[in-house]
Backbone as XML, in Angstrom:
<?xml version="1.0"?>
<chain id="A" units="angstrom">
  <residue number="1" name="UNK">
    <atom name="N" x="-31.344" y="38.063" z="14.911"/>
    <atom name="CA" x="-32.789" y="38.179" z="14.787"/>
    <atom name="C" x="-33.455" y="37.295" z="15.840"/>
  </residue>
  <residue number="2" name="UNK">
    <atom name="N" x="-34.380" y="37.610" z="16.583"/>
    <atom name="CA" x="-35.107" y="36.838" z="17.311"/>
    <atom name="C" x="-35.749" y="36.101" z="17.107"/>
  </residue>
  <residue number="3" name="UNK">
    <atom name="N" x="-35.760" y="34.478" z="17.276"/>
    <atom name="CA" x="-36.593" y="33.232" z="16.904"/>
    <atom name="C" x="-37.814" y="33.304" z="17.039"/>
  </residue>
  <residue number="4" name="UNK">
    <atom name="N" x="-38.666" y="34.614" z="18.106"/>
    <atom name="CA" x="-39.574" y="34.006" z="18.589"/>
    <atom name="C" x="-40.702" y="35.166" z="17.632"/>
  </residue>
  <residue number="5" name="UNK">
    <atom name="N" x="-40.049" y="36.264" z="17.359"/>
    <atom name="CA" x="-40.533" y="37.042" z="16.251"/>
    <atom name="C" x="-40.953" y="36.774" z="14.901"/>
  </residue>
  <residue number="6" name="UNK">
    <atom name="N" x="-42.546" y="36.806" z="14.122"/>
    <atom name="CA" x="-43.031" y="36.017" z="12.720"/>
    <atom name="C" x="-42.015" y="37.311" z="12.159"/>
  </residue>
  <residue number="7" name="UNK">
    <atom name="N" x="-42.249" y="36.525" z="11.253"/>
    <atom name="CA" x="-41.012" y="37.029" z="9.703"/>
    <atom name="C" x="-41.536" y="38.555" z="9.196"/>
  </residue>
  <residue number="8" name="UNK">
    <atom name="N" x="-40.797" y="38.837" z="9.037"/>
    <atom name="CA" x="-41.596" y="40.172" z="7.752"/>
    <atom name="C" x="-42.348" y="39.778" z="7.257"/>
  </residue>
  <residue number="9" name="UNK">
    <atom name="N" x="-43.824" y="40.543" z="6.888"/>
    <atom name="CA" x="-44.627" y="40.890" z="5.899"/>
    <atom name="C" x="-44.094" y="41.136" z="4.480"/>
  </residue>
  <residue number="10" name="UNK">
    <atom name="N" x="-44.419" y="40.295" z="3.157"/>
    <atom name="CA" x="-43.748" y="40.833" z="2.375"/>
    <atom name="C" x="-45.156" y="40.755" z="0.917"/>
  </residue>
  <residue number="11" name="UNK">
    <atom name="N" x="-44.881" y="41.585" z="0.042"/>
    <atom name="CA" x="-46.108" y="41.520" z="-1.085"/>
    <atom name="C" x="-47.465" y="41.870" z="-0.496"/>
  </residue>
  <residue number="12" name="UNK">
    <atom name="N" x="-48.234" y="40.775" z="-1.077"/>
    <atom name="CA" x="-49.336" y="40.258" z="-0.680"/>
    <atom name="C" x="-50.011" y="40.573" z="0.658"/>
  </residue>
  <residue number="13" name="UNK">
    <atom name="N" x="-49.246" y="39.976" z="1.723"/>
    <atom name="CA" x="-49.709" y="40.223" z="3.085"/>
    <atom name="C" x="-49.538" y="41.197" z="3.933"/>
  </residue>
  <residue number="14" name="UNK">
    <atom name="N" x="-48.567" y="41.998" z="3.023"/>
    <atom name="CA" x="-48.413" y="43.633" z="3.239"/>
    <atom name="C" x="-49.717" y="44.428" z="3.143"/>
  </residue>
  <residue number="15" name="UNK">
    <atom name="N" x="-49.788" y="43.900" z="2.116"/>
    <atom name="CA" x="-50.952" y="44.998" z="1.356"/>
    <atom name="C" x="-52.337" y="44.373" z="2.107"/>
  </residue>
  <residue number="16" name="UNK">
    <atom name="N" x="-52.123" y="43.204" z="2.418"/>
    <atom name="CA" x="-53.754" y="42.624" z="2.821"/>
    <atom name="C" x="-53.735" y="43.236" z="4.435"/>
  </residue>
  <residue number="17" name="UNK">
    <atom name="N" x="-53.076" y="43.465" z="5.375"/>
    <atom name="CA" x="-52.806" y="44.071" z="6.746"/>
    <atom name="C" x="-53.051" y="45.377" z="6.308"/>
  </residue>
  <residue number="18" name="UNK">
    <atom name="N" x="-52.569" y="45.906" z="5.734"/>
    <atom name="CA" x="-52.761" y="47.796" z="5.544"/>
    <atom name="C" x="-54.270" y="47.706" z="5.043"/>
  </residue>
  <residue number="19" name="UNK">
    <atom name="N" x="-54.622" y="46.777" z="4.260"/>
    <atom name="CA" x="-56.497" y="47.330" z="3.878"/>
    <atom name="C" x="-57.107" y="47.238" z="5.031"/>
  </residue>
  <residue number="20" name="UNK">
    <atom name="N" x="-56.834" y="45.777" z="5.849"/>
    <atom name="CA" x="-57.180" y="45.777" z="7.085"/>
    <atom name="C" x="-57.660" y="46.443" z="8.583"/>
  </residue>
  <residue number="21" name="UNK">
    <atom name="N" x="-56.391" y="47.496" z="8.140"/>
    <atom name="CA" x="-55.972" y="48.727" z="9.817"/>
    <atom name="C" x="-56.789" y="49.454" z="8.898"/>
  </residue>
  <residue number="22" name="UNK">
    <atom name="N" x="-56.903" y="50.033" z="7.455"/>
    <atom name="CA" x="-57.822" y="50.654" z="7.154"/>
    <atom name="C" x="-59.129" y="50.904" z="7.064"/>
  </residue>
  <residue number="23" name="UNK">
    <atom name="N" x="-59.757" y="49.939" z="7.221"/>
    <atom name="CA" x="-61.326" y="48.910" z="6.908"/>
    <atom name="C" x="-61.832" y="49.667" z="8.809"/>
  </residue>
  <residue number="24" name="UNK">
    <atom name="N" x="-61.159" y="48.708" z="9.790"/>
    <atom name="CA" x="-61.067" y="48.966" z="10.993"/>
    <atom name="C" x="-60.887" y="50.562" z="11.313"/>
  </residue>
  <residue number="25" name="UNK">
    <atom name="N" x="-59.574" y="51.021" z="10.760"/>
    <atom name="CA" x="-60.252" y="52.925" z="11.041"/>
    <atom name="C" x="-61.591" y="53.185" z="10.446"/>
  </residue>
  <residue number="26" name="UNK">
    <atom name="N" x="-61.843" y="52.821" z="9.427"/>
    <atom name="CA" x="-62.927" y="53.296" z="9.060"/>
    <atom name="C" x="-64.023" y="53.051" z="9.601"/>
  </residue>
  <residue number="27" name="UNK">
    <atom name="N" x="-64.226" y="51.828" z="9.978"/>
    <atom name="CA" x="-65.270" y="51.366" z="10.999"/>
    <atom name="C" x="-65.580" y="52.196" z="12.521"/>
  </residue>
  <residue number="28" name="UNK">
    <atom name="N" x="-64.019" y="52.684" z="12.602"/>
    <atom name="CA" x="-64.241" y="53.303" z="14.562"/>
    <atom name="C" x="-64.455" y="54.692" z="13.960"/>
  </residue>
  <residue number="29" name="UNK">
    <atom name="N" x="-64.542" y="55.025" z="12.487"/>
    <atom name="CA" x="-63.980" y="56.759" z="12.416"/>
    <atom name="C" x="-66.038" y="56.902" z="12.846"/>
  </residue>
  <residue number="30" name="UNK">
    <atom name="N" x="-66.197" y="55.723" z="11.601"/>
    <atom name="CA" x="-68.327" y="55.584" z="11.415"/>
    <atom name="C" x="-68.973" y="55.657" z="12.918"/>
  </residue>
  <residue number="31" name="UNK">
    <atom name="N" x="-68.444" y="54.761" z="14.028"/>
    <atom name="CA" x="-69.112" y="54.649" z="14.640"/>
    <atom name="C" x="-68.784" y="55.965" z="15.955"/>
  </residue>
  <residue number="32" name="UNK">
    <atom name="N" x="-67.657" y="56.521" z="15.431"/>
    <atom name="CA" x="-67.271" y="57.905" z="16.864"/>
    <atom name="C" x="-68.564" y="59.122" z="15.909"/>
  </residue>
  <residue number="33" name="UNK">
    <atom name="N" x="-68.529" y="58.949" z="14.600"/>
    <atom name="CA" x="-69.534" y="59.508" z="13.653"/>
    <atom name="C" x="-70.828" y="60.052" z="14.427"/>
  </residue>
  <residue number="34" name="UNK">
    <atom name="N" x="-71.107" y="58.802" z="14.952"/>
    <atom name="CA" x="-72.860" y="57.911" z="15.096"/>
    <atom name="C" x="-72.988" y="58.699" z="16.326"/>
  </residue>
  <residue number="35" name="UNK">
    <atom name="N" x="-71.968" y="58.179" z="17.137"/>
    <atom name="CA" x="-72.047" y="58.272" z="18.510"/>
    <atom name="C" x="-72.210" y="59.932" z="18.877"/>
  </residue>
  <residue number="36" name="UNK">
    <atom name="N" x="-71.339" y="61.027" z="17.850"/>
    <atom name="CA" x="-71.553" y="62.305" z="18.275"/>
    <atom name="C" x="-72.360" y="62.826" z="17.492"/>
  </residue>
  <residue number="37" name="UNK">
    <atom name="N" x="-72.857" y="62.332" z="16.712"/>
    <atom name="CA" x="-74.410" y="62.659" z="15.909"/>
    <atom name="C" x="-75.506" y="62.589" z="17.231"/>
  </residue>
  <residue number="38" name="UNK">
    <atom name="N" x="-75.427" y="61.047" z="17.659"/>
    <atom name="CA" x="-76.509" y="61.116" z="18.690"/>
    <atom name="C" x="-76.268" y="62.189" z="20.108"/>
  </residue>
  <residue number="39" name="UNK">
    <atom name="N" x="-75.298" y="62.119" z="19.989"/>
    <atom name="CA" x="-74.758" y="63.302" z="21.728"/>
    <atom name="C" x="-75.296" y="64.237" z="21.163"/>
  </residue>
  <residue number="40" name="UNK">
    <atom name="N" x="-75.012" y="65.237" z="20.098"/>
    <atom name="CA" x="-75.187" y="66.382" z="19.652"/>
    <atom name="C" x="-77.169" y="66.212" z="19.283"/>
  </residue>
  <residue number="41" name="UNK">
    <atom name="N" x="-78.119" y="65.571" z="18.993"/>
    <atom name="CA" x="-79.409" y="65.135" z="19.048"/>
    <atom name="C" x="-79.870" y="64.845" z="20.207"/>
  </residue>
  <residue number="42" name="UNK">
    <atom name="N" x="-79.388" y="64.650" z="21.070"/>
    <atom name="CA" x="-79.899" y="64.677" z="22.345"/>
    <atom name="C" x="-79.903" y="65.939" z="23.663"/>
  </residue>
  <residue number="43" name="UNK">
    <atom name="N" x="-78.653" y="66.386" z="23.180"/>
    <atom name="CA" x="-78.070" y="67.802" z="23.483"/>
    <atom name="C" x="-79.473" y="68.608" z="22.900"/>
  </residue>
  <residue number="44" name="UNK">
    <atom name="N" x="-79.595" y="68.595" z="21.741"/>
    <atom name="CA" x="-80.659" y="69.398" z="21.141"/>
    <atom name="C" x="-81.436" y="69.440" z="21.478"/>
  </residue>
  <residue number="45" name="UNK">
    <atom name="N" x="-82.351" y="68.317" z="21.664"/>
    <atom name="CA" x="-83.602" y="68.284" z="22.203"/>
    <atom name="C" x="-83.871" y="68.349" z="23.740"/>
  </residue>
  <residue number="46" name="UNK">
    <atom name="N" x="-82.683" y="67.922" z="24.440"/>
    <atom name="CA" x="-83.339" y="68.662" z="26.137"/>
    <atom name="C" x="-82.795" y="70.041" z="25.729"/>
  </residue>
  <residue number="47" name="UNK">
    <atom name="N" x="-82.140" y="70.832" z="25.140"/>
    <atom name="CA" x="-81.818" y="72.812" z="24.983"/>
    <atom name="C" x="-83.313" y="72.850" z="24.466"/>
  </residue>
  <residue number="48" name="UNK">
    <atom name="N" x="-84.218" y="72.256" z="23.601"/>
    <atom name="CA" x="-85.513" y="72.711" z="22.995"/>
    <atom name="C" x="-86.455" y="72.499" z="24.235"/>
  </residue>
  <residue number="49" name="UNK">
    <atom name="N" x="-86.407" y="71.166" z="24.897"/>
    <atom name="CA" x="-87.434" y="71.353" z="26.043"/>
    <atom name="C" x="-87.364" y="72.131" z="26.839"/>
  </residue>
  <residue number="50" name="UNK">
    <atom name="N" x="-86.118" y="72.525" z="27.796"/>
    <atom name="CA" x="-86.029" y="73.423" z="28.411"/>
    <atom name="C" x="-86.452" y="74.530" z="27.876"/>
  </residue>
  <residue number="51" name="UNK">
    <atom name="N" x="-86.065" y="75.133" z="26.786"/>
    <atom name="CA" x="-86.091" y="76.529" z="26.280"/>
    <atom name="C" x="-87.831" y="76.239" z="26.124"/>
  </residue>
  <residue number="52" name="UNK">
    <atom name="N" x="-88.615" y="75.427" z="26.038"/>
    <atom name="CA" x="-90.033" y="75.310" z="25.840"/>
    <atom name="C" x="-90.819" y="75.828" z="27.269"/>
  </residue>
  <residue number="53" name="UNK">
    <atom name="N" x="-90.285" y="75.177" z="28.411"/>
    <atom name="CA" x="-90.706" y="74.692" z="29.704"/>
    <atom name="C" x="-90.528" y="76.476" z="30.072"/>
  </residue>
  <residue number="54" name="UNK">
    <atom name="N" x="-89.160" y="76.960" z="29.711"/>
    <atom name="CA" x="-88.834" y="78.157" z="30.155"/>
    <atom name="C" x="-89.598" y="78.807" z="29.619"/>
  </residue>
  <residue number="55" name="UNK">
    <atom name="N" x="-90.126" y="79.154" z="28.279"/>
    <atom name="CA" x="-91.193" y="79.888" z="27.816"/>
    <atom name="C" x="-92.646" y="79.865" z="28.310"/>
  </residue>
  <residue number="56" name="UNK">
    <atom name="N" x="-92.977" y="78.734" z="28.708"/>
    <atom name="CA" x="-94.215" y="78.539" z="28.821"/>
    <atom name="C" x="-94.448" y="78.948" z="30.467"/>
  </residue>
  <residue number="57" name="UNK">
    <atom name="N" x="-93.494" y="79.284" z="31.348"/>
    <atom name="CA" x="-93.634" y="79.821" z="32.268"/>
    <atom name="C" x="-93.676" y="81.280" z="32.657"/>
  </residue>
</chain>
């Protein structure tokens, strides 16, 4: 076994690392969420101006 490697995870600090990586996905899943909410709202509204600008000509 390699000296320079921490020990196994065992119980406790198993379970407290896995809520962890979970907490953190959940956080990047919210914010890729946000981020293509706003792309897709911005997308929208220059297709509405244009399609406005184009009408009104």
């Amino acid at each position: 076994m390699d000296p320079s490697l921490p020990p196994p995870r065992t119980g406790r600090e198993r379970l407290l690392s896995v809520r962890e990586w979970i907490v953190r996905g959940r956080r990047t899943a919210l914010a890729q969420l946000l981020r293509g909410a706003c792309y897709g709202a911005g997308t929208g509204a220059v297709g509405l101006f244009f399609l406005w600008v184009e009408h009104r000509m």
